[in-house]
Structure formats: structure tokens, C-alpha cells
C-alpha positions, 0 to 999 in steps of 0.5 A, spaced: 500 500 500 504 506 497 501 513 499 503 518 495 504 525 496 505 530 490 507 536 492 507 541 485 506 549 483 501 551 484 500 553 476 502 547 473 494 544 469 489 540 473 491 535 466 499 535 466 498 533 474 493 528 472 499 526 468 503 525 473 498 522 478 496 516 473 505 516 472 507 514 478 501 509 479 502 506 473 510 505 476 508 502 483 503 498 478 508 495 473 514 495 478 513 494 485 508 489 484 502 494 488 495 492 485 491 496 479 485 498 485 490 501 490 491 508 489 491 512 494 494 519 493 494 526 495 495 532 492 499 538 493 499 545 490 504 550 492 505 558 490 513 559 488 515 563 495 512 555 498 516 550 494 523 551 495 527 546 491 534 548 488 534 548 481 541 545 481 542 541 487 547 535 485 548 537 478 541 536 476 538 543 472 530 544 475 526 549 472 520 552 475 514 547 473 519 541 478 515 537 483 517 532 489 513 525 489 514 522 496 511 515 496 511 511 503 510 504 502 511 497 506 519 494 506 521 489 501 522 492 494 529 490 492 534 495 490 534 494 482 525 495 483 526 502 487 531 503 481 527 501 476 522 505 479 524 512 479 527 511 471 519 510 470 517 515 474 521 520 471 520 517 464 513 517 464 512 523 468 515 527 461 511 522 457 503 523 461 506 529 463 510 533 459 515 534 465 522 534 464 525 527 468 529 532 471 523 536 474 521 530 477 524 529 485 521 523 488 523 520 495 521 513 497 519 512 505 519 505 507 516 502 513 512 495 516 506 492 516 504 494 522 505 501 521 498 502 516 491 502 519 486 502 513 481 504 518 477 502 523 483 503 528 485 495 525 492 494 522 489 490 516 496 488 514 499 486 521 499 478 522 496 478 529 492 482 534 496 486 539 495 483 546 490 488 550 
């Protein structure tokens, strides 16, 4: 179960975002093996003096439409997946959402089962109860 977090400027179009969205969650789709109806997503906009992103941190030039994507998904993606991962998210956002793959920052945070709960106040994903 990814949960991803776009955070974009505030003047990119509603369909270019749509294109980023349907991007990354295509990628979880193919790559990371996460199901076609697991989809949960939250959207962002930021005014420029709200979105502070260096435009040439580690030699990689940024202009003013670049995002970050944080995905937080559970522990068990391979080193090559998350790899793979961003190479089709940068590739895809250019493709669904004409951004430039540099514009593209994504940050993948990972963490257990037991960290999620779907609602009801139950960790689905955990094996068992916790004792009372």
C-alpha cells in the first residue's frame, strides 16, 4: 500500500498533474508489484515563495514547473525495483506529463506492516492482534 504525496506549483494544469498522478501509479503498478485498485494519493499545490527546491542541487538543472513525489510504502522492494522505479517515474512523468525527468524529485519512505491502519483503528496488514 504506497501513499503518495505530490507536492507541485501551484500553476502547473489540473491535466499535466493528472499526468503525473496516473505516472507514478502506473510505476508502483508495473514495478513494485502494488495492485491496479490501490491508489491512494494526495495532492499538493504550492505558490513559488512555498516550494523551495534548488534548481541545481547535485548537478541536476530544475526549472520552475519541478515537483517532489514522496511515496511511503511497506519494506521489501529490492534495490534494482526502487531503481527501476524512479527511471519510470521520471520517464513517464515527461511522457503523461510533459515534465522534464529532471523536474521530477521523488523520495521513497519505507516502513512495516504494522505501521498502516486502513481504518477502523485495525492494522489490516499486521499478522496478529496486539495483546490488550
Amino acid at each position: 500500500m504506497p501513499l503518495v504525496t505530490f507536492h507541485v506549483p501551484r500553476s502547473l494544469a489540473p491535466e499535466r498533474v493528472s499526468g503525473l498522478c496516473d505516472a507514478v501509479h502506473e510505476a508502483l503498478v508495473d514495478i513494485a508489484r502494488v495492485p491496479a485498485d490501490d491508489r491512494f494519493q494526495i495532492l499538493c499545490r504550492h505558490d513559488p515563495a512555498d516550494l523551495r527546491i534548488d534548481r541545481t542541487f547535485l548537478g541536476v538543472n530544475r526549472g520552475p514547473e519541478a515537483v517532489i513525489v514522496e511515496i511511503t510504502f511497506r519494506m521489501g522492494r529490492t534495490e534494482s525495483q526502487k531503481r527501476a522505479l524512479f527511471s519510470r517515474i521520471a520517464s513517464s512523468a515527461f511522457a503523461k506529463a510533459s515534465l522534464r525527468p529532471n523536474d521530477v524529485m521523488i523520495v521513497l519512505t519505507e516502513n512495516t506492516s504494522l505501521d498502516w491502519s486502513f481504518g477502523g483503528g485495525i492494522a489490516q496488514y499486521a499478522q496478529a492482534p496486539a495483546p490488550v
